[in-house]
C-alpha positions in Angstrom: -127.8 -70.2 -6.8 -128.7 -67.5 -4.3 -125.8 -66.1 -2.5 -126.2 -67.1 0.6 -125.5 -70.9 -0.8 -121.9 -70.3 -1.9 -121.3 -68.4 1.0 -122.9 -71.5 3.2 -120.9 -74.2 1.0 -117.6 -72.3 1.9 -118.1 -71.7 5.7 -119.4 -75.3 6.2 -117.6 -77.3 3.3 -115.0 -78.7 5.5 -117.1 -79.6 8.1 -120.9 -80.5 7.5 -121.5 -84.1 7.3 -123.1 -84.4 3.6 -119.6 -82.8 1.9 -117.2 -84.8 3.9 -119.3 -88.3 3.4 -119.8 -87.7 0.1 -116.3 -86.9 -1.0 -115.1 -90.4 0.3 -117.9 -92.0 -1.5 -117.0 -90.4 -4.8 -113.0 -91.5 -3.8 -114.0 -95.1 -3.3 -116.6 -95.4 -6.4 -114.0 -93.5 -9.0 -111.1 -96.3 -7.7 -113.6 -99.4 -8.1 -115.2 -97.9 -11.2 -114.0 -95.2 -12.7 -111.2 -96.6 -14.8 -108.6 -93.8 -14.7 -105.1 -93.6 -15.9 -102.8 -92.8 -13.7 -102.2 -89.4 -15.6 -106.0 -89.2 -16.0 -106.5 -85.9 -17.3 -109.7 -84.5 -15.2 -112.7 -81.3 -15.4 -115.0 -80.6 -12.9 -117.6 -78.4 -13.9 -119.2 -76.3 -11.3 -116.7 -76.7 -8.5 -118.4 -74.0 -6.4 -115.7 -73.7 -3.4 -113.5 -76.4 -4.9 -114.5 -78.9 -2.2 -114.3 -81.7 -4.5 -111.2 -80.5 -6.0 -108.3 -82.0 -3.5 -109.8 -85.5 -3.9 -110.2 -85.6 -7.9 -106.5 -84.7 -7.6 -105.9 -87.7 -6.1 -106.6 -89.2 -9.9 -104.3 -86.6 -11.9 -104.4 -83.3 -12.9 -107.6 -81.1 -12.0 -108.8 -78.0 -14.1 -111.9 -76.3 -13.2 -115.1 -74.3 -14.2 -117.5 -72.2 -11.7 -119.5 -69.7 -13.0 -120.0 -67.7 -9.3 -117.1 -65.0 -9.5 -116.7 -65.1 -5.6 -116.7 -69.0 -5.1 -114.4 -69.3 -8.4 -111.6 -67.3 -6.2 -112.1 -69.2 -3.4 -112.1 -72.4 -5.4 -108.9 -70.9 -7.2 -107.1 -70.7 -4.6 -107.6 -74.2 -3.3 -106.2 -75.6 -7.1 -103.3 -73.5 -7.1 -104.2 -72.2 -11.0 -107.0 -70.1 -12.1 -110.8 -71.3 -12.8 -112.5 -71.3 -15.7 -115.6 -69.4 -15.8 -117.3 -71.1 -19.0 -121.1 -71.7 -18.3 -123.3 -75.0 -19.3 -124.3 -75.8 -22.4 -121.8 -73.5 -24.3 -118.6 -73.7 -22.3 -116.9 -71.7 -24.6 -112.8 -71.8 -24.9 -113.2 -75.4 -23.5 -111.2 -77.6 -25.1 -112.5 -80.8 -26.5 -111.1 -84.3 -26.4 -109.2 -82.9 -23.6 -110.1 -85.2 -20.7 -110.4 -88.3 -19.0 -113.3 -87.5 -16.7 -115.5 -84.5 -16.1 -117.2 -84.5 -13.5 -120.4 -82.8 -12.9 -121.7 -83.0 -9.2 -124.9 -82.0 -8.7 -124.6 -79.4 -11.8 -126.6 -80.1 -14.6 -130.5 -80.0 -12.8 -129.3 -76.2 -12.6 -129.0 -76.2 -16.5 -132.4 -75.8 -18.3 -131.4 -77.5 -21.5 -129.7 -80.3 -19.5 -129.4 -82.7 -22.6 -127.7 -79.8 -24.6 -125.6 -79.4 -21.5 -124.3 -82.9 -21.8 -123.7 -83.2 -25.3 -121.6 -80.1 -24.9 -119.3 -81.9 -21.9 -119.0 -85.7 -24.0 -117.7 -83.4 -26.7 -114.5 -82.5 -23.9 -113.8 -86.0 -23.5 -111.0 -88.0 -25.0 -112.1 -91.3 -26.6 -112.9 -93.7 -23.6 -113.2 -90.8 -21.5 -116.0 -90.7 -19.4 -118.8 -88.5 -16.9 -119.3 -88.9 -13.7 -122.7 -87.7 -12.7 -124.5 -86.7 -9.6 -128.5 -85.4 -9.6 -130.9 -84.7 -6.6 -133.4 -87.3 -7.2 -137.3 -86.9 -6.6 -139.3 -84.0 -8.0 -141.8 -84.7 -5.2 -139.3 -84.4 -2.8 -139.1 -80.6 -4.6 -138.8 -78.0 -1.6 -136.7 -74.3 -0.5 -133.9 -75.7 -1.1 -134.2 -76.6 -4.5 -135.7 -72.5 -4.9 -132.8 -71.3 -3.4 -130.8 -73.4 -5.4 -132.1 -72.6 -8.7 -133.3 -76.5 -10.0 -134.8 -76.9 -12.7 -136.2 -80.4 -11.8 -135.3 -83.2 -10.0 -134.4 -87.0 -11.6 -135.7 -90.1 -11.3 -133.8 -93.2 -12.9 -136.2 -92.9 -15.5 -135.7 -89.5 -16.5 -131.7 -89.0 -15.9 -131.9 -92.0 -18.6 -133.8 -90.3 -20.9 -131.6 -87.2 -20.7 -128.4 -89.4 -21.3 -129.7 -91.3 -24.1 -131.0 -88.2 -26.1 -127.6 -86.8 -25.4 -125.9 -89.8 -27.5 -124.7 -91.2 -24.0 -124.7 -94.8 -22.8 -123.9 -95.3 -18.8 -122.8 -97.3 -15.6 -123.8 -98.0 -12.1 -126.7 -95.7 -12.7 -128.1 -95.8 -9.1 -129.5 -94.0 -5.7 -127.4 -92.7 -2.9 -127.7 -91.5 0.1 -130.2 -93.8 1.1 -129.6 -94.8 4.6 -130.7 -91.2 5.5 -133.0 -91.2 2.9 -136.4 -92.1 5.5 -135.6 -89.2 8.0 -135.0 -86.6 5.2 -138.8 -87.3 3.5 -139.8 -87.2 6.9 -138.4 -83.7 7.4 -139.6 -82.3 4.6 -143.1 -83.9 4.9 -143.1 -81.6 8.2 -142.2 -78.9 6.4 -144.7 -79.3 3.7 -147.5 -79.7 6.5 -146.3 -77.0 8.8 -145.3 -74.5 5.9 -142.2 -74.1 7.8 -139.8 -75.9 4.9 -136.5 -74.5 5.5 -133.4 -74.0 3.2 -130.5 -74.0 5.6 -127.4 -75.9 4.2 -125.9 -75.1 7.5 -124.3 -78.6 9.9 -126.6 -79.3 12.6 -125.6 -79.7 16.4 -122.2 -81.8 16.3 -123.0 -85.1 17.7 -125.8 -85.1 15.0 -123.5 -84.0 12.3 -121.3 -86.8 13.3 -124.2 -89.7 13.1 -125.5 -88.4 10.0 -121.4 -88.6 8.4 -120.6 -91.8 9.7 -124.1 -93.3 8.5 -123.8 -92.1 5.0 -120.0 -93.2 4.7 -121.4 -96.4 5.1 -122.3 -96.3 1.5 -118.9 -96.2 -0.1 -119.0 -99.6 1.0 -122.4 -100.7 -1.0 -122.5 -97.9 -4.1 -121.9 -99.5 -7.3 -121.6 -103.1 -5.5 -125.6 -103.5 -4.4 -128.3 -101.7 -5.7 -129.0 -99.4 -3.4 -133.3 -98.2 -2.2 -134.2 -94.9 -2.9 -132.4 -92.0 -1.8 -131.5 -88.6 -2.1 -129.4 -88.9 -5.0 -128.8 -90.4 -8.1 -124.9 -91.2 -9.7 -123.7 -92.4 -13.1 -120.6 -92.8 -15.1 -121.8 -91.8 -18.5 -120.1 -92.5 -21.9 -120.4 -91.6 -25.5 -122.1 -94.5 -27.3 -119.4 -96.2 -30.1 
């Protein structure tokens, strides 16, 4: 990713609507569904800042891999124990059959061999471990962020299953999210498109905005993995090794 991303994730992290909504999402889904025990032994794989890293603690014991030197301290120092810098697909010195759950949010659309990528992280699992997955969905909803971000695509259900199954991996509650938003962002980047004014700032907007967006899109950790959600900006799975 460009620089100026990591140094946006860890000035606005704590406080933009998308990270803070999201991480109680991901809290509520992994209770209903993800099936941890309560020393689940967990990897998250391209922690940038370490956002994500306080609430997959909640579940056990967190390691951690982020390639970015910079964002690797800062992440770092929010585990209290030194990140891994092993990149996708390799991840060399990782060990395998190690965890529970590895997590990889909104990681492997920046791999280009994305189905060597996951072969790679099922291989670090321990049997009935599992992966929990998050993708931008959409490549017509392709725009400056996704450049500045360095994607290599993004899924549709169609093609996130395609990966998985090449990869030797079955899944669960393969689904959209972030969909209540979903109208007003294709409407913002139809705009753009039009206008040529398609913008790549991460950063929170005005903060009675920021705080409609959040509470809108917490309303999801209500529905995700209950109903089948419309289309939206994102796609989740729990993936699984086929037996």
């Amino acid at each position: 990713m460009d620089r100026i991303v990591y140094d946006r994730m860890a000035a606005h992290d704590t406080t933009h609507w998308w990270y803070r909504a999201r991480r109680d999402i991901l809290t509520d889904y992994l209770k209903r569904w993800g099936g941890l025990p309560g020393d689940a032994h967990i990897l998250e794989i391209g922690c940038g800042t370490g956002h994500n890293l306080p609430m997959l603690a909640q579940f056990g014991e967190v390691d951690a891999i982020e390639i970015d030197e910079d964002a690797g301290r800062y992440a770092a120092e929010r585990l209290g124990k030194p990140v891994g810098t092993a990149p996708l697909p390799e991840l060399t010195g990782v060990p395998r059959g190690a965890y529970d759950l590895v997590a990889v949010l909104d990681v492997i659309e920046h791999v280009e061999n994305d189905v060597a990528a996951l072969k790679a992280i099922a291989e670090c699992l321990k049997p009935g471990g599992r992966i929990l997955i998050t993708v931008p969905a959409h490549q017509w909803m392709w725009s400056a962020h996704d450049v500045v971000n360095h994607h290599h695509r993004r899924y549709s259900k169609t093609t996130l299953t395609q990966s998985l199954r090449a990869a030797g991996l079955g899944w669960q509650k393969l689904g959209y999210f972030n969909s209540l938003l979903f109208p007003a962002a294709v409407a913002q980047r139809a705009v753009g498109k039009l206008t040529g004014k398609q913008d790549s700032d991460d950063s929170p907007p005005a903060k009675p905005l920021n705080m409609a967006f959040e509470t809108i899109f917490r309303i999801e950790r209500h529905l995700l993995g209950r109903v089948p959600l419309p289309p939206g900006l994102s796609i989740i799975a729990l993936a699984s090794p086929k037996r």
